[in-house]
C-alpha positions in Angstrom: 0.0 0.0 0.0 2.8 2.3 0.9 4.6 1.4 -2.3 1.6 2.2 -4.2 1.4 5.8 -2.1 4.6 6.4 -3.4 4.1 5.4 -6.8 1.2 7.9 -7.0 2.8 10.6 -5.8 5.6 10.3 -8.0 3.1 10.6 -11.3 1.7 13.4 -9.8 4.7 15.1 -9.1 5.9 14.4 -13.1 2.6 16.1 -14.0 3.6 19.1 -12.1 7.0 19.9 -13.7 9.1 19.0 -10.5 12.7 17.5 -11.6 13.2 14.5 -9.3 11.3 11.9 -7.7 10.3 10.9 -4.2 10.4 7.6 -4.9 11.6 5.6 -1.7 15.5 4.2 -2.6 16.1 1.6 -0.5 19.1 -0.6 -0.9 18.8 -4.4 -1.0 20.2 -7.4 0.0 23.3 -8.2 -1.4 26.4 -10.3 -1.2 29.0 -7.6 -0.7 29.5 -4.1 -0.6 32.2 -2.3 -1.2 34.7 -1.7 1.4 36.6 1.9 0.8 36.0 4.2 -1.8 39.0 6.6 -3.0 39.0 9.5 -5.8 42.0 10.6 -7.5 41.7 12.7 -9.8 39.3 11.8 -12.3 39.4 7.9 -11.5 36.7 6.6 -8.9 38.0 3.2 -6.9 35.9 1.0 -5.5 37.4 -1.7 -3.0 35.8 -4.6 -2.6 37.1 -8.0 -1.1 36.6 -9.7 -4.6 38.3 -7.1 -6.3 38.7 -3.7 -7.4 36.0 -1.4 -9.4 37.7 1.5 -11.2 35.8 4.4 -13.1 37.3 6.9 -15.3 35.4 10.0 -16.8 37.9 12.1 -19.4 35.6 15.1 -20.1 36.3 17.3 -23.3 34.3 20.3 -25.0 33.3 17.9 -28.0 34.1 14.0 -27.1 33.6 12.8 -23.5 34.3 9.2 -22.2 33.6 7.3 -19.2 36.2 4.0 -19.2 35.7 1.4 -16.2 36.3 -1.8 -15.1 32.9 -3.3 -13.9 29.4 -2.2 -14.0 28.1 -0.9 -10.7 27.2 -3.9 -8.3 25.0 -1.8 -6.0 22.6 0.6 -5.5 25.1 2.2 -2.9 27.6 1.9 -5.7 25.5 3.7 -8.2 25.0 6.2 -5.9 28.5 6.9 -4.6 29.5 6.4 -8.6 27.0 9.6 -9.3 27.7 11.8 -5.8 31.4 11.2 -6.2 32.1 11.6 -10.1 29.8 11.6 -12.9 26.7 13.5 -11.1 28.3 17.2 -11.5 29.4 16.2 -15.7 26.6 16.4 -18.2 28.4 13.6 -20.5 28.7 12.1 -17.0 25.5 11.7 -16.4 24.1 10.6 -19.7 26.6 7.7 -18.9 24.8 7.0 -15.2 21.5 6.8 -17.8 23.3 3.5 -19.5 25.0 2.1 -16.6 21.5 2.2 -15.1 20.1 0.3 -18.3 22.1 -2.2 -17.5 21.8 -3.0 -13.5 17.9 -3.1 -14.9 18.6 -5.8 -16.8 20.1 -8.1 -13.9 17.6 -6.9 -11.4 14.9 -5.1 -12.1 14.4 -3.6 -8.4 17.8 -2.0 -8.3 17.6 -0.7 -12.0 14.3 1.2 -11.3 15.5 2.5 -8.3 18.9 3.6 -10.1 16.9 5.2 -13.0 14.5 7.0 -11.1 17.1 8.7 -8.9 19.1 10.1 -12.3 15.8 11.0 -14.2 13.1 13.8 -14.2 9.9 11.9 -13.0 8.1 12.6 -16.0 11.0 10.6 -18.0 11.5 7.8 -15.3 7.8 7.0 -15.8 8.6 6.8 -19.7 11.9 5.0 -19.3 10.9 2.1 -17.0 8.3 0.3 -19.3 10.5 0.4 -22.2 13.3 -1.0 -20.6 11.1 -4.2 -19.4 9.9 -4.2 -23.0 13.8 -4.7 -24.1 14.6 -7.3 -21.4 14.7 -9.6 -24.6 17.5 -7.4 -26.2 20.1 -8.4 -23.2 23.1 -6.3 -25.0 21.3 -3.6 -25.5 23.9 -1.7 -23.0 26.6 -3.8 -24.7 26.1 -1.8 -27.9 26.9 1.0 -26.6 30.6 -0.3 -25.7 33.8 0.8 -27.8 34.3 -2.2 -30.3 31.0 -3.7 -29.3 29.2 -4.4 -33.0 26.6 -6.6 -34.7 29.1 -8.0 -36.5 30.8 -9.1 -33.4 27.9 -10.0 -31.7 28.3 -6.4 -29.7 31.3 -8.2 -27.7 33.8 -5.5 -26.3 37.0 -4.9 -25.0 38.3 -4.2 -21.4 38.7 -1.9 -20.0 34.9 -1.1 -21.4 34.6 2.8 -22.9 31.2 4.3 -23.1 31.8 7.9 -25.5 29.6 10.6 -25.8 30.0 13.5 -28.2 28.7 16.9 -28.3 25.2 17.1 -30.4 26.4 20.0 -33.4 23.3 19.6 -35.0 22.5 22.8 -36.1 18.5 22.1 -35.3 19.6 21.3 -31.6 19.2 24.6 -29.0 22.0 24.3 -26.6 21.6 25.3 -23.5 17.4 26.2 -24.1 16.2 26.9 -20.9 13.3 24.5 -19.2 10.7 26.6 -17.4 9.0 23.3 -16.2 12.3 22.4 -14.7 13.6 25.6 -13.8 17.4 24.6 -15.6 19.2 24.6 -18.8 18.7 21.4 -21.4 22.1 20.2 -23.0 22.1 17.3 -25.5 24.7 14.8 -26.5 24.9 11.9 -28.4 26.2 8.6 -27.0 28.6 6.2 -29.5 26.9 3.1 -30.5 27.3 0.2 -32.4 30.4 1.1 -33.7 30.1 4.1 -35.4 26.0 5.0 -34.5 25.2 7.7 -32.6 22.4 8.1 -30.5 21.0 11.2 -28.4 20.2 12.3 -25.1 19.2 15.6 -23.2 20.6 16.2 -19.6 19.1 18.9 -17.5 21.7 21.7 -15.3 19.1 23.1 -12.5 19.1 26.5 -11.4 19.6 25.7 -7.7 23.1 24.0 -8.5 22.2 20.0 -7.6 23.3 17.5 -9.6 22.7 17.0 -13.4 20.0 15.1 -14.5 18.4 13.1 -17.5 15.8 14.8 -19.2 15.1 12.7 -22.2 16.6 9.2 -22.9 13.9 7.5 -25.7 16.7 6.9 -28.0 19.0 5.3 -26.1 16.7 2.5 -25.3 15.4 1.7 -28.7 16.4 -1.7 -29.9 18.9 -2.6 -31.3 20.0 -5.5 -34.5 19.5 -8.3 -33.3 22.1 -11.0 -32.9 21.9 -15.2 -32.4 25.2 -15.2 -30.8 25.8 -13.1 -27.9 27.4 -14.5 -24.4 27.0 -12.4 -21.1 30.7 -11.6 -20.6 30.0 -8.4 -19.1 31.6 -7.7 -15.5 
């Protein structure tokens, strides 16, 4: 019932403009968590007993890219990925949009939660149900991974490389500023299957909190399909 409560209030805050959503984030069980966390410069580490999580961002004024080791494990992972690193970039956090695609995909509690904390309500509420429609498309995040292509049955390289570029288009508003939102609308396209390009829109707010995803219906089309592919991804 209290779920439900929540669920309601979170449309009805999407139909009044406001950025985020209430929804309650609650971390789960899991196995492990990490055990230290340490930034140096632009490299995030994660410590865990297994192993060792490392997240890169290189941010440039036309190419971006985010290189890392492992997908986040966690929802407390996600979130220290986003308060720590990518949540103050705008390439950044179109990258937060994908690695939250993919915790969806291997558990579909966690990946809400993970996309409803990056996204405007109003595009959370979009987002969700298309991602359960492309549960069947299990690289669809994969595709999005330097040297991941059909051809290849979208297998990539480590370290994996997610690369976003600046959106040129001449038809594109930089910077047009969101009255619903009360911030400024950016948009970038994300690399994908090998030389595709998809885009995005990331919102700045006025009051200086974290970036946040403003419209992601591209990057969870489907993608060509392929007979071959193996879950290698870490």
């Amino acid at each position: 019932m209290m779920k439900r409560l929540f669920c309601i209030l979170a449309v009805l805050s999407a139909a009044a403009g406001f950025v985020s959503c209430e929804f309650p984030i609650d971390e789960p069980e899991t196995e492990e968590d990490f055990q230290s966390v340490s930034l140096n410069g632009n490299t995030l580490t994660f410590q865990y007993s297994s192993g060792t999580h490392t997240f890169t961002l290189n941010e440039g004024e036309e190419t971006s890219t985010l290189s890392f080791s492992h997908f986040p494990s966690t929802l407390n992972e996600f979130r220290t990925l986003r308060e720590r690193l990518l949540g103050s970039s705008r390439p950044g956090t179109v990258a937060l949009c994908l690695l939250s695609f993919e915790m969806y995909r291997r558990n579909q509690s966690v990946g809400e939660q993970c996309v409803r904390l990056i996204n405007t309500s109003a595009n959370a509420t979009l987002t969700i149900p298309r991602l359960k429609e492309k549960l069947d498309q299990p690289y669809l995040v994969a595709s999005y991974l330097k040297g991941a292509t059909q051809s290849n049955n979208y297998t990539p390289g480590t370290p994996y490389v997610l690369t976003f570029i600046w959106n040129d288009n001449p038809n594109v508003v930089q910077g047009e500023y969101s009255s619903a939102y009360a911030g400024k609308v950016y948009h970038y396209y994300a690399a994908w299957n090998g030389d595709g390009r998809r885009d995005a829109t990331v919102l700045v707010p006025d009051d200086g909190s974290e970036v946040i995803v403003h419209g992601c219906g591209n990057l969870v089309l489907g993608v060509p399909t392929v007979g071959g592919w193996t879950d290698t991804l870490k």
